[in-house]
C-alpha positions in Angstrom: 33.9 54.3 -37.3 31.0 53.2 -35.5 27.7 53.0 -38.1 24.9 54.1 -35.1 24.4 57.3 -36.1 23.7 60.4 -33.5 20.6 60.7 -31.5 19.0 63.0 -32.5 16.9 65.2 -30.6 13.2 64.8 -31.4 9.9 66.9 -30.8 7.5 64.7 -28.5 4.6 63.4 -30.5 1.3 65.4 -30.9 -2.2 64.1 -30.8 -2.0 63.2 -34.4 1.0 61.1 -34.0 -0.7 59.1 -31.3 -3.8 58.8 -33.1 -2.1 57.5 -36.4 0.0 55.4 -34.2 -3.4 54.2 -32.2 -5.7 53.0 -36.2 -2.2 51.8 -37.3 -2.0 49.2 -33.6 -5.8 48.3 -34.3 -5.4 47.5 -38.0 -2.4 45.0 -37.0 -4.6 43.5 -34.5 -7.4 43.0 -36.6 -5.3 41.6 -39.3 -3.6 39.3 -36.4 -7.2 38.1 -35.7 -8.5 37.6 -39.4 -4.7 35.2 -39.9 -5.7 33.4 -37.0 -8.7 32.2 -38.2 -7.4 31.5 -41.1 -4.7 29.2 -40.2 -7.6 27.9 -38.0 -9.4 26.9 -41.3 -6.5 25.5 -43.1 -4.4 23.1 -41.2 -1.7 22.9 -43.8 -1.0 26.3 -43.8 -1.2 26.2 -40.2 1.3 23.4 -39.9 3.3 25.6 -41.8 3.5 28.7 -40.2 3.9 26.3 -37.1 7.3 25.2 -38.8 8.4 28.3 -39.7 8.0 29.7 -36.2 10.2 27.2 -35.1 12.9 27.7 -37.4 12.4 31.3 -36.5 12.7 30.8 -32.7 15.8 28.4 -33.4 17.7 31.6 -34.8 16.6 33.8 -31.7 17.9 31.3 -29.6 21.4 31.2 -31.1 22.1 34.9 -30.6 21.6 34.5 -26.8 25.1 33.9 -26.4 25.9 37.4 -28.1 24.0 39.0 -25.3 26.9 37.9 -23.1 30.0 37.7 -24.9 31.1 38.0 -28.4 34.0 36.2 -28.5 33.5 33.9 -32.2 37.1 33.5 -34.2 36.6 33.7 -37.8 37.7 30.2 -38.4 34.5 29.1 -36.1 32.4 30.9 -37.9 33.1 29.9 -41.1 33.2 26.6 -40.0 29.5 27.7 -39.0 28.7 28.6 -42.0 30.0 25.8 -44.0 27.4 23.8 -41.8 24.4 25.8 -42.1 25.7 25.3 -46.4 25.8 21.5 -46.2 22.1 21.2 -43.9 20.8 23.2 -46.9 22.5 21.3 -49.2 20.9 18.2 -48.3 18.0 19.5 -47.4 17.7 20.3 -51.2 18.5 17.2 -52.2 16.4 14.6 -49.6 13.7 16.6 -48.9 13.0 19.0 -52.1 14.4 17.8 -55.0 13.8 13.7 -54.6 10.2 14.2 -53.1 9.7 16.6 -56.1 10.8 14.3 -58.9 8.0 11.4 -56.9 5.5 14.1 -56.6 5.7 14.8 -60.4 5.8 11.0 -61.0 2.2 10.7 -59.2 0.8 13.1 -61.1 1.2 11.2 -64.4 4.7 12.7 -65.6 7.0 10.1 -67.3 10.8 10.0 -65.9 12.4 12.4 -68.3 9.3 15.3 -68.0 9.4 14.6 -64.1 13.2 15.8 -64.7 12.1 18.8 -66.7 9.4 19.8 -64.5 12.0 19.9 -61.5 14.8 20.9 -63.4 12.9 23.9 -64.7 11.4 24.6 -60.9 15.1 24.6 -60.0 16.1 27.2 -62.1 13.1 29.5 -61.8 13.7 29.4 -57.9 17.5 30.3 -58.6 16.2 33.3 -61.2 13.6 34.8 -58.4 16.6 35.0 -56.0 18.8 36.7 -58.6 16.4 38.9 -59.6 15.7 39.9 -56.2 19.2 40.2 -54.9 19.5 42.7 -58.1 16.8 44.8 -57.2 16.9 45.1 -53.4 19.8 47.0 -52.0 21.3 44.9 -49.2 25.2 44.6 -47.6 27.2 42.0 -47.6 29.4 41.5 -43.9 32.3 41.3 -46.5 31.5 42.1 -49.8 30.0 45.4 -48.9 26.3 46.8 -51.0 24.8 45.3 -53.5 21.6 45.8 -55.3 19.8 48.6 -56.5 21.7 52.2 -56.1 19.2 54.4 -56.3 18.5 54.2 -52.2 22.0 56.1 -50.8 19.6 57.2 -48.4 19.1 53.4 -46.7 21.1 53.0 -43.3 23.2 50.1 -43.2 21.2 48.3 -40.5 18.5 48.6 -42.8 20.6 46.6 -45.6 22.1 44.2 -43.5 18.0 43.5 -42.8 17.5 43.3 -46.6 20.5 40.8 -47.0 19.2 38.4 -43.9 15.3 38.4 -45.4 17.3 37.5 -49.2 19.2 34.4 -47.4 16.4 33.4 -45.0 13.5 33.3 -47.4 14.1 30.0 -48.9 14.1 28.4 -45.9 10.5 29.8 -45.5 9.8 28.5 -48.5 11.1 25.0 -48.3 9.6 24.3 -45.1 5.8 25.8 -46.4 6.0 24.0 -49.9 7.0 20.7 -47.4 3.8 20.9 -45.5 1.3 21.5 -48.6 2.4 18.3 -49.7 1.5 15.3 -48.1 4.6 13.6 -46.2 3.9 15.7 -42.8 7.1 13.1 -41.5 9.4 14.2 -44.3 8.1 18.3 -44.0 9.0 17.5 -39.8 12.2 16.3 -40.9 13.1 19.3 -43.3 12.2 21.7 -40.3 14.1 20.5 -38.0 17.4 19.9 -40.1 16.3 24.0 -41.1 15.7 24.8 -37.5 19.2 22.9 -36.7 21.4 24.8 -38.8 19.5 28.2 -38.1 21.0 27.8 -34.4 24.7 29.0 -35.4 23.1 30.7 -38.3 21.9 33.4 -35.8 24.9 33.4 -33.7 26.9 34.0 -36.9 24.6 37.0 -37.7 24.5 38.3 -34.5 28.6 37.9 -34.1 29.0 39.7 -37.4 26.5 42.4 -37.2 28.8 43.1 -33.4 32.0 43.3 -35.3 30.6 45.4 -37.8 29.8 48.2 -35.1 26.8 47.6 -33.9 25.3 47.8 -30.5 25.3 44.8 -28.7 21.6 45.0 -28.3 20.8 46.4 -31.6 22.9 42.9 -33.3 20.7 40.4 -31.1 17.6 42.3 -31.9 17.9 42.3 -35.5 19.8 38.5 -35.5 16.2 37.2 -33.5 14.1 39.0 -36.1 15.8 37.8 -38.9 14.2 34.6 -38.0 10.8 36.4 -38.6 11.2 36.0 -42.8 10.8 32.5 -42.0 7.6 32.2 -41.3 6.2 34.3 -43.8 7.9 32.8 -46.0 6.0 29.2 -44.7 2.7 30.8 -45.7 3.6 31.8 -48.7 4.6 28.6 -49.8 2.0 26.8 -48.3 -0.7 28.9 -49.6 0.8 28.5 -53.3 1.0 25.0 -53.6 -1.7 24.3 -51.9 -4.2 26.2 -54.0 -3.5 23.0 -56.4 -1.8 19.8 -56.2 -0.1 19.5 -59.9 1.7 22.8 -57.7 3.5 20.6 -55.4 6.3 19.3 -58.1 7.0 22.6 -59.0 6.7 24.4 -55.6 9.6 21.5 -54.1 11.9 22.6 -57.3 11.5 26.4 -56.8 12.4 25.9 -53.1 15.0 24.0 -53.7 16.7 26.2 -56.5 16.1 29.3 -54.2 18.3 27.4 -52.0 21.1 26.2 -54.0 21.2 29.6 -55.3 21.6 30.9 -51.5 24.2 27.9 -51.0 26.7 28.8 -54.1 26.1 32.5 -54.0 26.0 33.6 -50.6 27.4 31.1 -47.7 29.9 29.1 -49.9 31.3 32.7 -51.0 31.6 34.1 -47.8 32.7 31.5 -45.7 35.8 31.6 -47.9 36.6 34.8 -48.4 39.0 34.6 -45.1 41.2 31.8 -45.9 39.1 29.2 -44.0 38.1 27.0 -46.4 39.2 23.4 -45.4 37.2 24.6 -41.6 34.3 25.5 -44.1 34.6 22.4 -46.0 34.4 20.5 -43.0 31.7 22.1 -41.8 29.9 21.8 -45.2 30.2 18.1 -44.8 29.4 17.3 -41.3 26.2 19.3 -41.9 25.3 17.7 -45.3 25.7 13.9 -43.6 23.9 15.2 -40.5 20.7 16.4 -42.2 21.2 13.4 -44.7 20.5 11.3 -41.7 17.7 12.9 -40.5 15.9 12.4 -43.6 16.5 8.8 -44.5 16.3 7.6 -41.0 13.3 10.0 -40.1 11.5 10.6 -43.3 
């Protein structure tokens, strides 16, 4: 059955719509000007949101194709996801974790507490992930809803949205925490291995979301926004850690466990539930040694 539900016929808006509708545009505007001249004050941040933007727009740009066919076999799309699991995957471990446990060694921390101060960041980034995944209801392409219950009224498209912001956060994160630390090479490099594997991960989305029942238009749309968490997420990070810089150690742990949490209990899962797993595994591995080389030979 397809999920669009009926149009349904609509009164046309009174003056009071269109005035609400009018303060709310202003107030986006003006907050649009104010974050402007912030990120004009704070170059890290700026950098930041700059990378996230990128990521973002590399996700937009992989549901183009979907705008034109959606022909995408299973087997090549777990394959795809099984890359997007081994970029991150690396990414965790050359960019967020290693930089991390030198961070925390330049601060003063001896070898075993630089281990416990990542090591701890790690989990607590794996907790916030499980903690949000239990309280927002979101769907699973396979797995169906998860989450809180107590919203039956939610439409799916709405918790497919949910699901995308829960994977694509960390990414946000990662690439933030990177540029409020000082490497600007290494925080390059961990965008662009992101901004890499985002490029099937929004054909993937897009492809699914079309096979689920959605409109054609309606998939791309939401695939390209689900970029958008990206950014934000950037800020965030970058605003965190760089409020202090005994921040940094732990801000590159929490990324990274938000990640591996993302890796083990979201792509890994899914990619085989269908009986693909040695395309997956593949793909996991190409994608691993791919973003491996990008950051020992770029960063």
């Amino acid at each position: 059955m397809n999920i669009d539900e009926a149009t349904v016929h609509r009164a046309p808006w009174g003056p009071r719509k269109w005035l609400g509708a009018s303060i709310a545009l202003l107030g986006l505007v003006a907050i649009a000007l104010q974050f402007a001249d912030y990120l004009e004050a704070n170059e890290r941040v700026a950098q930041a949101w700059r990378g996230g933007m990128v990521a973002a727009l590399a996700t937009a740009l992989g549901t183009v194709p979907v705008m034109f066919s959606q022909r995408l076999s299973e087997k090549v799309q777990d394959t795809l996801f099984g890359f997007g699991a081994g970029v991150m995957l690396a990414a965790s471990s050359f960019s967020l974790i290693i930089p991390g446990l030198a961070a925390a060694r330049e601060a003063g921390a001896g070898a075993w507490q630089a281990g416990g101060i990542i090591g701890t960041a790690i989990l607590l980034g794996a907790l916030a992930l499980l903690l949000m995944e239990r309280i927002l209801p979101h769907e699973h392409f396979i797995k169906g809803v998860e989450g809180a219950q107590t919203s039956r009224t939610l439409r799916r498209t709405w918790l497919f949205v949910f699901a995308i912001a829960l994977h694509n956060l960390p990414e946000g994160l990662a690439i933030g925490v990177a540029y409020a630390g000082s490497d600007a090479v290494g925080a390059g490099t961990l965008t662009a291995g992101i901004a890499i594997q985002d490029v099937p991960e929004g054909l993937v989305v897009a492809v699914a979301l079309l096979a689920a029942g959605y409109r054609r238009p309606l998939a791309v749309g939401l695939g390209m926004a689900s970029g958008l968490v990206e950014p934000l997420g950037a800020v965030l990070g970058a605003v965190v850690v760089s409020a202090s810089a005994t921040l940094l150690p732990w801000g590159l742990g929490f990324a990274a466990g938000a990640m591996l949490f993302v890796i083990s209990h979201e792509i890994i899962p899914e990619s085989h539930r269908k009986g693909h797993e040695a395309w997956a595994t593949g793909g996991l591995m190409i994608g691993f040694v791919i973003m491996m080389l990008l950051d020992t030979a770029l960063g």
